[in-house]
C-alpha positions as CSV (number, residue, x, y, z in Angstrom):
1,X,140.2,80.2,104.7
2,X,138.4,82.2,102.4
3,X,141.1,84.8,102.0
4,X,143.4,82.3,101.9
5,X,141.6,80.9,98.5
6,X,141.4,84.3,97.0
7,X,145.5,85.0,97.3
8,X,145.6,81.4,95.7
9,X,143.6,82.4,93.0
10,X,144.8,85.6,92.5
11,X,148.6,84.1,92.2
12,X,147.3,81.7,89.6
13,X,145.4,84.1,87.6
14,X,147.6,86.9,87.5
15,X,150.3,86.0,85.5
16,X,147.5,85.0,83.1
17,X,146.3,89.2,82.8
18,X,150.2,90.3,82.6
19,X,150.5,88.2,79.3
20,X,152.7,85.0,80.3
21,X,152.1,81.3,79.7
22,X,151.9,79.2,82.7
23,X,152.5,76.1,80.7
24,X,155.8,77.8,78.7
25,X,157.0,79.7,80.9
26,X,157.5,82.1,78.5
27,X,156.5,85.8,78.4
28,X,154.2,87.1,75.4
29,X,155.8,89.9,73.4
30,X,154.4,90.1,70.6
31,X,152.7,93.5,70.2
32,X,149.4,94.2,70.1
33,X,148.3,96.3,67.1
34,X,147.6,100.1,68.1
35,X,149.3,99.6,71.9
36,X,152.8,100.9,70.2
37,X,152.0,104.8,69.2
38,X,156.2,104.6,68.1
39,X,154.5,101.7,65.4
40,X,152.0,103.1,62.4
41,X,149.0,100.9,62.0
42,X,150.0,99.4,58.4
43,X,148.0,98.4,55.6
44,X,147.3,94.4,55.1
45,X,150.9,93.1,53.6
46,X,153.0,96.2,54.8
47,X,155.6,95.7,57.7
48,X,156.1,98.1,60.6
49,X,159.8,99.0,60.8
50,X,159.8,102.5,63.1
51,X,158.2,105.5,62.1
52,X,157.3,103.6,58.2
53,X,155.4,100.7,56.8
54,X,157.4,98.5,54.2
55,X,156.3,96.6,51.2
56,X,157.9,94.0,49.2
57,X,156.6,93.6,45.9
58,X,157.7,90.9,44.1
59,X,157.1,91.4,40.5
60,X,160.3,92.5,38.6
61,X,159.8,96.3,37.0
62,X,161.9,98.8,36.1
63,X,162.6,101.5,38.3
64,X,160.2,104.3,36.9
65,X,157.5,101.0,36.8
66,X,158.4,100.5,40.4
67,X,158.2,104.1,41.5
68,X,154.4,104.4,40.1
69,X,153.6,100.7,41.2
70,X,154.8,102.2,44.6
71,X,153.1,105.6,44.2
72,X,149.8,103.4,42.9
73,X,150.1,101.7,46.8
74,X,149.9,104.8,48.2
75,X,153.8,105.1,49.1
76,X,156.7,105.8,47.2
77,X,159.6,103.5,46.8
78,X,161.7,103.3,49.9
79,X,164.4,105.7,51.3
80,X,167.1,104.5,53.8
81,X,167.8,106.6,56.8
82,X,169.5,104.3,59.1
83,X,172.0,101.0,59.3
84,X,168.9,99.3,61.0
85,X,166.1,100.4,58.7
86,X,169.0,99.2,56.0
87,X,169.7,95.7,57.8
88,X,165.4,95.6,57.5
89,X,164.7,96.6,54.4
90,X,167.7,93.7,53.1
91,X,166.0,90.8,55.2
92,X,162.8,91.7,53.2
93,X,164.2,91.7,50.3
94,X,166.2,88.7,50.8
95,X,163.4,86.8,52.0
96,X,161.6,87.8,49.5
97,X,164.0,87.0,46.2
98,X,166.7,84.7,45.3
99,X,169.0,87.3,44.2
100,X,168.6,89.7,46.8
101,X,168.6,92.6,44.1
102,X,165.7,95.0,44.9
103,X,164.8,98.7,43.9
104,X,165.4,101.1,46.2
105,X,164.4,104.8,45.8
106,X,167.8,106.6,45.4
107,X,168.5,108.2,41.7
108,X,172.2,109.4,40.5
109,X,171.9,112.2,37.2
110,X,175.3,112.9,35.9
111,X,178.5,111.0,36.8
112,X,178.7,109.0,40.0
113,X,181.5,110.7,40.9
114,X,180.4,113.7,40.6
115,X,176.3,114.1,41.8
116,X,175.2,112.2,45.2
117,X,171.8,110.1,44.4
118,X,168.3,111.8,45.4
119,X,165.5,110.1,47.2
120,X,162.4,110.5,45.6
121,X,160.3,111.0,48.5
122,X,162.8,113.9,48.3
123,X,163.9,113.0,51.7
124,X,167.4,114.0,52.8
125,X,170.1,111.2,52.3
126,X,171.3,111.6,56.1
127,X,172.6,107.9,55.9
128,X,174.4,107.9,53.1
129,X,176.0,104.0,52.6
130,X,179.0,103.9,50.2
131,X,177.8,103.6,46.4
132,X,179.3,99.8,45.2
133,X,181.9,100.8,42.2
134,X,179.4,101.6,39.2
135,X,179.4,102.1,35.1
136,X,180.6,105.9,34.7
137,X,177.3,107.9,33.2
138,X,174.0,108.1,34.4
139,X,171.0,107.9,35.0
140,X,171.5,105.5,37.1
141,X,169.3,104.2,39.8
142,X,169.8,102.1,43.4
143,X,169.6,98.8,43.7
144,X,169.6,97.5,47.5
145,X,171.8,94.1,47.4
146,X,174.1,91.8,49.6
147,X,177.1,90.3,47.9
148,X,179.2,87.5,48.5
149,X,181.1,89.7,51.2
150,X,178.1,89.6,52.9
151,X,177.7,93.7,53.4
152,X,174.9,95.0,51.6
153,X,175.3,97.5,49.1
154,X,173.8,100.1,47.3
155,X,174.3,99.4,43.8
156,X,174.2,101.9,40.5
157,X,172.2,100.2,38.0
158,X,170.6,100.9,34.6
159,X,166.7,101.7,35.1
160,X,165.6,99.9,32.2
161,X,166.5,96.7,34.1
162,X,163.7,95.1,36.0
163,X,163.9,94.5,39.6
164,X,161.3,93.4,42.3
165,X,161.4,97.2,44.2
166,X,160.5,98.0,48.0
167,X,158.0,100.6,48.8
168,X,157.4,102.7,52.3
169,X,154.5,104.6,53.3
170,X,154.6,107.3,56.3
């Protein structure tokens, strides 16, 4: 009888120790901080997204503003290496403004045509998303945004205008 009681016990309480909710049914997935070494250990108000921590800030500057703002946070404003860090990086920034038009850390010197955009993390641009049709001379800098279309684009802008910007941090 006693051993009988303990399997009981031990069927009941298990699923408890692996994480799940008897009363749901569902499993717990949410990660807990640290147990992921593929996830950095961000700063309060950062977002883990692979190998970076992401920042939204909200306050419309101009780019060179935005780049210091960034580099003030200890980060610099964000490059894009991948479709997926890309798809992340636009749900912040939609979720985050109306207009979905957010800094980005790409810079264009010369003619569009002519000179590819740098990161200024001085990363290489190994994902390289096709420029939206832009005003001829630069400098120019990259705005992250999703048009009507629905595909988000990187967009040549003037760097006087003032944006809200996304920073990264390593």
């Amino acid at each position: 009888m006693a051993m009988l009681t303990v399997l009981l016990l031990s069927a009941v309480f298990s699923p408890l120790t692996q994480g799940s909710c008897i009363s749901c049914g569902l499993q717990n997935t949410d990660p807990v901080a640290g147990s992921d070494p593929a996830l950095p250990s961000c700063p309060g108000g950062w977002k883990a997204n692979g190998p970076h921590c992401f920042q939204y800030v909200r306050n419309p500057l101009s780019w060179s503003d935005a780049l210091n703002n960034c580099l003030q946070l200890g980060g610099n404003l964000a490059s894009i290496h991948s479709l997926a860090e890309e798809r992340f990086l636009l749900s912040m920034s939609l979720t985050g403004s109306d207009a979905g038009i957010t800094w980005i850390g790409g810079h264009v010197a010369g003619y569009l045509h002519e000179v590819e955009f740098q990161w200024t993390d001085a990363s290489a641009p190994v994902y390289r998303h096709k420029l939206a049709q832009g005003p001829g001379p630069s400098p120019f800098c990259l705005t992250l945004e999703e048009p009507a279309a629905g595909s988000p684009l990187w967009f040549p802008a003037p760097c006087h205008r003032r944006h809200p910007s996304l920073c990264q941090t390593h």
